[in-house]
C-alpha positions as CSV (number, residue, x, y, z in Angstrom):
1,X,51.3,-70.1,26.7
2,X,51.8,-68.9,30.1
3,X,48.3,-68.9,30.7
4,X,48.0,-72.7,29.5
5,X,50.2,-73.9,31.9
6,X,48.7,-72.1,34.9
7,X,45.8,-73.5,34.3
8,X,47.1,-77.1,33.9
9,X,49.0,-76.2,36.9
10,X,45.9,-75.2,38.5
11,X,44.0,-78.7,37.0
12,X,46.5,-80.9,38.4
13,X,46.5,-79.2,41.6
14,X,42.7,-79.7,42.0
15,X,43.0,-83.2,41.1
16,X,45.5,-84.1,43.3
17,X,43.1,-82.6,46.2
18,X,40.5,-84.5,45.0
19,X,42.2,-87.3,45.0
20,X,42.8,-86.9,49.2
21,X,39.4,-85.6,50.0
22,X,38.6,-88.5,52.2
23,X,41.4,-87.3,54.4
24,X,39.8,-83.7,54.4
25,X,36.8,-84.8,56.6
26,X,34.7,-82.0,58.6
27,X,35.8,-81.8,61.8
28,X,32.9,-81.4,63.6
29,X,31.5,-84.3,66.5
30,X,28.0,-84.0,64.9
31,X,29.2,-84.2,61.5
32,X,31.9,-87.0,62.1
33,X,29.5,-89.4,64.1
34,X,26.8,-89.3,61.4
35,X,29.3,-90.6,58.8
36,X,30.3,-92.8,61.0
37,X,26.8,-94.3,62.1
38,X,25.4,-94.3,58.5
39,X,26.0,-96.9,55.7
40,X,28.9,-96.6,53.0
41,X,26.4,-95.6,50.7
42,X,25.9,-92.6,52.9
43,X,29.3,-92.1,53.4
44,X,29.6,-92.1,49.8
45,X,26.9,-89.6,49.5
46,X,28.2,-87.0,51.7
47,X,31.8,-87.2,50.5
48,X,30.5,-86.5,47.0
49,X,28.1,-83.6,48.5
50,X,31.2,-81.8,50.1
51,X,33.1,-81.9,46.4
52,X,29.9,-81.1,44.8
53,X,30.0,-77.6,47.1
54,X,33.6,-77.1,46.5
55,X,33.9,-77.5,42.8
56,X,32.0,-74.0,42.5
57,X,34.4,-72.5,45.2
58,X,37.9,-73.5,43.7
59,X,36.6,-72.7,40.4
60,X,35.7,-68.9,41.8
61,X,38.7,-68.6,43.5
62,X,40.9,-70.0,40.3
63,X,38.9,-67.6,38.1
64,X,39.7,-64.5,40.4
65,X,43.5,-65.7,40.4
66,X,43.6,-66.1,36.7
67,X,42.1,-62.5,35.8
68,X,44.3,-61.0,38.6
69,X,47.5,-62.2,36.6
70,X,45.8,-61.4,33.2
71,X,45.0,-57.8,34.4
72,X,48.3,-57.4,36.0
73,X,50.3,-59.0,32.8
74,X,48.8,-56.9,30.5
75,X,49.4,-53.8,33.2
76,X,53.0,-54.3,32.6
77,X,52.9,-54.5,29.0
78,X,50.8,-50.9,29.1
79,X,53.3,-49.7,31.3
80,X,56.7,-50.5,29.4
């Protein structure tokens, strides 16, 4: 049960950050005058390009998060 609601804790948390990513633009001059410059068709595109490479590394990092309280979880109950 516990493990349900971290990972809807987790889910709602990632949706709530994708819900802001326009507001999480690269910070880079080269980067941010592209955008700019290009159509909103290519603003779309890269938008959708920079969630397509974060979607692998939140789900990484929420694996690594949810085994680390597994293993430690079921440490405790080995050790009580």
């Amino acid at each position: 049960m516990r493990l349900r609601t971290a990972l809807l804790a987790a889910f709602v948390f990632l949706g709530a950050l994708c819900a802001v990513a326009p507001a999480f633009s690269q910070g880079c001059a080269m980067c941010s005058s592209y955008v700019e410059a290009s159509s909103k068709g290519g603003q779309r595109a890269v938008n959708k390009g920079v969630l397509l490479l974060l979607i692998p590394a939140a789900g990484f990092m929420s694996g690594g998060v949810a085994m680390a309280f597994r293993y430690c979880r079921k440490r405790d109950l080995e050790q009580s």
